[in-house]
C-alpha positions in Angstrom: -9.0 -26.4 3.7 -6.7 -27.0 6.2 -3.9 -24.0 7.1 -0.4 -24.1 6.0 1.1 -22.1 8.5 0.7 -22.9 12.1 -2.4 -21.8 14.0 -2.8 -21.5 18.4 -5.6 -20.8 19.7 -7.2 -19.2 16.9 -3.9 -17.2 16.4 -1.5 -17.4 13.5 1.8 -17.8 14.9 3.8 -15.5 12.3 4.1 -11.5 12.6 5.2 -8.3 9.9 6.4 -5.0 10.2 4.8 -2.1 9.1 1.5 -2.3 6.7 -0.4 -5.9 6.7 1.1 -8.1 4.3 -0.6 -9.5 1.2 -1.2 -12.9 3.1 -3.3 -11.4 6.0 -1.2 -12.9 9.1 0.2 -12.7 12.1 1.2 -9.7 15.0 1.8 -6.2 13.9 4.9 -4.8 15.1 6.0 -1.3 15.0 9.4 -1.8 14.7 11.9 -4.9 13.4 12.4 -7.6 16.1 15.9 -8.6 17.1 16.7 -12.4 16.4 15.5 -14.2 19.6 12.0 -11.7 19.5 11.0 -13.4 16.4 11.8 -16.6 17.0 9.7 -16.4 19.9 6.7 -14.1 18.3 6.5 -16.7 15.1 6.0 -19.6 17.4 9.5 -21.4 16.5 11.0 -21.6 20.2 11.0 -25.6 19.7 13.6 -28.4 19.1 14.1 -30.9 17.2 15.4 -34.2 17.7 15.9 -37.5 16.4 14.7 -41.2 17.3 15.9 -44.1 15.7 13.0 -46.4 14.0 12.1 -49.8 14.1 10.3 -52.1 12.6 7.6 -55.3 14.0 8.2 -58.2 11.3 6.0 -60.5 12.0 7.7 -64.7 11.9 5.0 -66.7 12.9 1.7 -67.3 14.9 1.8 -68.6 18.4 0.4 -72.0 18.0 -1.8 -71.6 21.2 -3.2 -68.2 21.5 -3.1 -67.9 17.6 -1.4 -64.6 18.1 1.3 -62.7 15.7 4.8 -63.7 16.7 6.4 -60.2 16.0 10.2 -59.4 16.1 11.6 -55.5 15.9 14.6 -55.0 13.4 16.3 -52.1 12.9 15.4 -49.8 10.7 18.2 -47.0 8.2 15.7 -44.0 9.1 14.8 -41.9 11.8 11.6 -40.1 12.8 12.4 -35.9 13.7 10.1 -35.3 16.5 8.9 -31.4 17.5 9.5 -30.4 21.4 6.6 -29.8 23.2 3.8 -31.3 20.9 6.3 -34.4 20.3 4.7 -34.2 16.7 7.0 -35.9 13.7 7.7 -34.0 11.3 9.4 -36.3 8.9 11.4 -39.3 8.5 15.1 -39.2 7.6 18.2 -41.3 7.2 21.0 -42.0 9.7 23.2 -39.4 8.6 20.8 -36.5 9.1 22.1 -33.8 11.2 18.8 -31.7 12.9 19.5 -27.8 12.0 17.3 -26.1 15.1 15.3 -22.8 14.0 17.7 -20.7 16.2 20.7 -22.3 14.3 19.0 -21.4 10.8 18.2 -17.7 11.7 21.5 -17.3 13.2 22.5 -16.8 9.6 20.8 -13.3 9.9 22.4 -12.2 13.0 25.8 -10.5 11.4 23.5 -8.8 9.0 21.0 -7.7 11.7 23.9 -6.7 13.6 25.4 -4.4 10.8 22.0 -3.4 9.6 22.3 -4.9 6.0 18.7 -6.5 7.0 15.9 -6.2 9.1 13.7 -9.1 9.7 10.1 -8.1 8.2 7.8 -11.6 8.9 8.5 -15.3 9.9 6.7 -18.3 10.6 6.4 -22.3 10.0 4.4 -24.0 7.6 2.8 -27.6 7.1 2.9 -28.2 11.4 6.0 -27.1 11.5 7.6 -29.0 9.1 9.1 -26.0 6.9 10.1 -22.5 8.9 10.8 -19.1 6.7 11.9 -15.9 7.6 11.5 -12.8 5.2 14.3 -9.8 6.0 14.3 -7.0 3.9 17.1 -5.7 2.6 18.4 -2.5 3.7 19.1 0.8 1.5 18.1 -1.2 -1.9 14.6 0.0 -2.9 14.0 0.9 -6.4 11.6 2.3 -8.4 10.3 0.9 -12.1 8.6 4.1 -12.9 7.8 7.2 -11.0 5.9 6.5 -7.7 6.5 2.5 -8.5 9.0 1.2 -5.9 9.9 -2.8 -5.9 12.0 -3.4 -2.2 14.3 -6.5 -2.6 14.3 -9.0 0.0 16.1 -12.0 1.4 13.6 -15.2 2.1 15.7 -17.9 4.3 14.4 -21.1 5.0 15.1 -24.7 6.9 13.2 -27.9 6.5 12.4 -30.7 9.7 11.0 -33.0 6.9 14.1 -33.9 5.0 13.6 -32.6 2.3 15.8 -29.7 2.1 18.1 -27.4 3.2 18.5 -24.0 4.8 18.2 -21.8 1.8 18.3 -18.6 1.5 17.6 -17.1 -2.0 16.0 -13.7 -3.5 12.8 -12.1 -3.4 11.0 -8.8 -4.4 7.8 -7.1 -3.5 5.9 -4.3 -5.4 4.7 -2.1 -3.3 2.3 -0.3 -4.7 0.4 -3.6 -4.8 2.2 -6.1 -2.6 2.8 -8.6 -5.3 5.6 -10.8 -5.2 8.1 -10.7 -7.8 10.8 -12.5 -8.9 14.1 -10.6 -8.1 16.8 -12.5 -10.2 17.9 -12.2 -13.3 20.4 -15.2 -12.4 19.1 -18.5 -10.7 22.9 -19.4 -8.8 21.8 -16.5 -6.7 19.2 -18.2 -5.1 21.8 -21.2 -4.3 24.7 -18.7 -3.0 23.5 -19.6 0.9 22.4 -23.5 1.1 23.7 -25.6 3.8 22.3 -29.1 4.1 22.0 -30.8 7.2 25.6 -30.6 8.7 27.2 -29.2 11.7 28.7 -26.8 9.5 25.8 -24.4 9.1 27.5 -20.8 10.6 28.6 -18.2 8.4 30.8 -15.6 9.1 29.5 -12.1 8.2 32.1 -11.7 5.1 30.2 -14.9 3.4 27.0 -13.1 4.1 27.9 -10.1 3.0 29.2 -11.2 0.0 26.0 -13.2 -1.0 23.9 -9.9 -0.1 26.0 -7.6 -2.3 25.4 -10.1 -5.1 21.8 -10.5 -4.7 21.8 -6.2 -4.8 23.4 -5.9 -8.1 21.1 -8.8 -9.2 18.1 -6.9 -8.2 19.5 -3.9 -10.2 19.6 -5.8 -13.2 16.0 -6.8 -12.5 15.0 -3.2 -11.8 16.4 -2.4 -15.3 14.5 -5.2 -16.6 11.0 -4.3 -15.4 11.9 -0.5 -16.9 12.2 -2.0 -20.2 8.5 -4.0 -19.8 7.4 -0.6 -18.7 8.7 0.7 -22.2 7.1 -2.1 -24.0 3.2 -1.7 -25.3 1.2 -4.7 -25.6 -1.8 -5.7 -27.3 -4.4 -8.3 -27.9 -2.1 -10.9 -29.8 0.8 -10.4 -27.2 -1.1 -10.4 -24.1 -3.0 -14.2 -25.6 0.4 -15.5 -26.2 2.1 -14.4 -23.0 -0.4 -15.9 -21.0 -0.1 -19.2 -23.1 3.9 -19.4 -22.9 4.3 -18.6 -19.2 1.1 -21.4 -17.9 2.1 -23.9 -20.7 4.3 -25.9 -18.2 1.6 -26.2 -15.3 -1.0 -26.8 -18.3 1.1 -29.6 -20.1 1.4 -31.5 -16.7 -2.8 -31.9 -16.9 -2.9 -33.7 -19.7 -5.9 -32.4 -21.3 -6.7 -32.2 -24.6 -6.1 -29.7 -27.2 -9.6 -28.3 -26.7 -9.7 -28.4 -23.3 -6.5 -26.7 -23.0 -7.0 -23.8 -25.1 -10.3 -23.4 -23.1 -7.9 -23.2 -19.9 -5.5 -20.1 -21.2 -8.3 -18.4 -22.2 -10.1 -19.0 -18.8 -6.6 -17.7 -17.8 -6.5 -14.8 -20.0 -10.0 -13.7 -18.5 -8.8 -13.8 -15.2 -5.5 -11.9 -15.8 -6.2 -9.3 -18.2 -8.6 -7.6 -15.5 -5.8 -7.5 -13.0 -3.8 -6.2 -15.7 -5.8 -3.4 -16.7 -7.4 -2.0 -13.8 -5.4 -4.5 -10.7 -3.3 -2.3 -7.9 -1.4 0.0 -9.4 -1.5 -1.5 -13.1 -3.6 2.2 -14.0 -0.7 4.1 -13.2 0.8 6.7 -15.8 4.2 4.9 -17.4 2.5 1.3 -16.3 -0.9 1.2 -17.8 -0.8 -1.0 -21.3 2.6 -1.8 -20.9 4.3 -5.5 -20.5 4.9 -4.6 -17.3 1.6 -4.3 -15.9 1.0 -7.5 -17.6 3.7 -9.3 -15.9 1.8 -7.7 -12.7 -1.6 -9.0 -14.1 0.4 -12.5 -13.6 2.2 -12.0 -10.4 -1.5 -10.3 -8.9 -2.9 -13.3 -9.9 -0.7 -15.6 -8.1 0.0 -13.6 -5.1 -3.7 -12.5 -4.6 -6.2 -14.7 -6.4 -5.0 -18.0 -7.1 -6.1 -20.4 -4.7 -8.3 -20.8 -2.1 -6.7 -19.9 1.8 -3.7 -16.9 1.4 -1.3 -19.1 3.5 -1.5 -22.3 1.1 -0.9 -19.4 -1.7 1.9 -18.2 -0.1 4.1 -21.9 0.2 3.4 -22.5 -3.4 4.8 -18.5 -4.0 7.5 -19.4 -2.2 8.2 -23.1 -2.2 5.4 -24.6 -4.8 4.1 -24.6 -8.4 3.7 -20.9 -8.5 7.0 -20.3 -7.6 8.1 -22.0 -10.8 5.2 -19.9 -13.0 5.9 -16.3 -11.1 9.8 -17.1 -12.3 9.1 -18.1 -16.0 6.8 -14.8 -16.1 9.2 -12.7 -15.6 11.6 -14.7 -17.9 9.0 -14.9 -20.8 8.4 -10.8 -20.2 12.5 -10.2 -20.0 12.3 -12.4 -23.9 10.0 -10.2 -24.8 11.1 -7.0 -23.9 14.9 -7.4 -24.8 
């Protein structure tokens, strides 16, 4: 299977701070790189740029060499082409603006600058055609039970594909297990910083702040959420049916039929009820039987063992299908436990 984030020379062009991450890539540092350091360490010191496309209509054949007669009109797209390489990344309209990867983590730099983040891992997927970077947010760890932290996070990023916009939304990680949680209770938190492809992409460190302050009293609520999974004991019946509500959606789009689908939850069930049970940290006193170490047995599933290569596992976490699935199983948990 081929990699989803960009590999040199047998290198993967991202790095992280502090312990190895769950997807297994990139340059240890000791210490949090300044803006221009990881640019330059996750392999995003390119440009973009635009050419204008065209098209060979053919009119006729020439009568004596019985070749195509061809004739370029112009065309309403353009191709983005990568520096260096010269690789095309995607094919837009007229009106598309290129957003450079200096330009999109410039967004971080007045909250690197007052220390309200520090940049934990970047890097590009798809060739380059998607870049991320994942800054942690300072001061804001909590903990779901004793010796249980979850440390919020901010994930920012830009598309060279057309296809969307610099984002920056909410993310979580459980430490004890490095699974990746949702962190929202609300979903306009993850559309507080979105600028499509405009001139007008710098904020000012007030708009920042104000979107970070949010996303901390968001991750409260979460925090205050998992306790209340953590206070809820599960059985048989409930873990069956959790497993059922939160897959339905990815299920439903298979089309199978009712036999074959019911043989897929409880293939599904199989899978997550070990990682419930006896998955990283899910043994721990206050966690062990609860809904929250179910929701884990979900989110250790997707983060760790769904899948076939950690890196394709980590753009559908982050930008894919189980993106969608880790969200509705914390919002089916959140039903549950209200």
């Amino acid at each position: 299977m081929a990699h989803e984030i960009e590999i040199v020379d047998g290198v993967a062009r991202t790095f992280y701070v502090g312990e190895t991450p769950w997807h297994g890539f990139g340059v240890k540092l000791d210490c949090p790189p300044t803006i221009e350091e990881a640019i330059k360490l996750a392999g995003l010191d390119w440009t973009v740029s635009t050419n204008q496309l065209f098209a060979n209509v053919m009119t006729g054949i020439d009568a004596e060499s019985g070749a195509p007669i061809l004739r370029q009109i112009h065309t309403n797209t353009k191709a983005v082409i990568r520096s260096g390489d010269h690789a095309v990344l995607g094919c837009v309209g007229e009106d598309y603006t290129p957003i450079q990867n200096s330009e999109a983590f410039a967004f971080f730099q007045p909250a690197v600058d007052a220390g309200l983040v520090t940049l934990e891992t970047a890097g590009s997927l798809q060739g380059g055609k998607r870049i991320w970077v994942l800054a942690k947010l300072a001061g804001a760890t909590m903990e779901v039970v004793k010796g249980d932290p979850v440390e919020p996070y901010v994930l920012l990023s830009n598309g060279h594909d057309g296809k969307c916009a610099v984002s920056c939304g909410p993310n979580a990680i459980r430490v004890v297990c490095q699974n990746t949680l949702t962190a929202s209770l609300n979903s306009k938190s993850s559309k507080l910083l979105k600028v499509k492809h405009t001139k007008n992409v710098k904020l000012g460190l007030a708009e920042i702040q104000k979107a970070l302050d949010f996303q901390k009293n968001e991750f409260r609520a979460s925090i205050e959420a998992m306790q209340r999974m953590a206070a809820y004991g599960v059985d048989q019946d409930t873990i069956n049916a959790y497993v059922k509500e939160v897959f339905e959606p990815e299920i439903k789009t298979r089309n199978l039929s009712e036999e074959s689908a019911q043989k897929s939850y409880l293939k599904l069930v199989e899978k997550i009820q070990p990682l419930m049970e006896k998955g990283r940290g899910n043994d721990m006193v206050g966690v062990r039987g609860t809904l929250w170490s179910l929701y884990n047995g979900v989110t250790e599933y997707l983060t760790h063992e769904r899948g076939r290569e950690n890196d394709t596992r980590l753009e559908s976490l982050w930008f894919g299908v189980s993106k969608a699935t880790n969200a509705r199983a914390f919002d089916v948990a959140c039903k549950i436990a209200a």
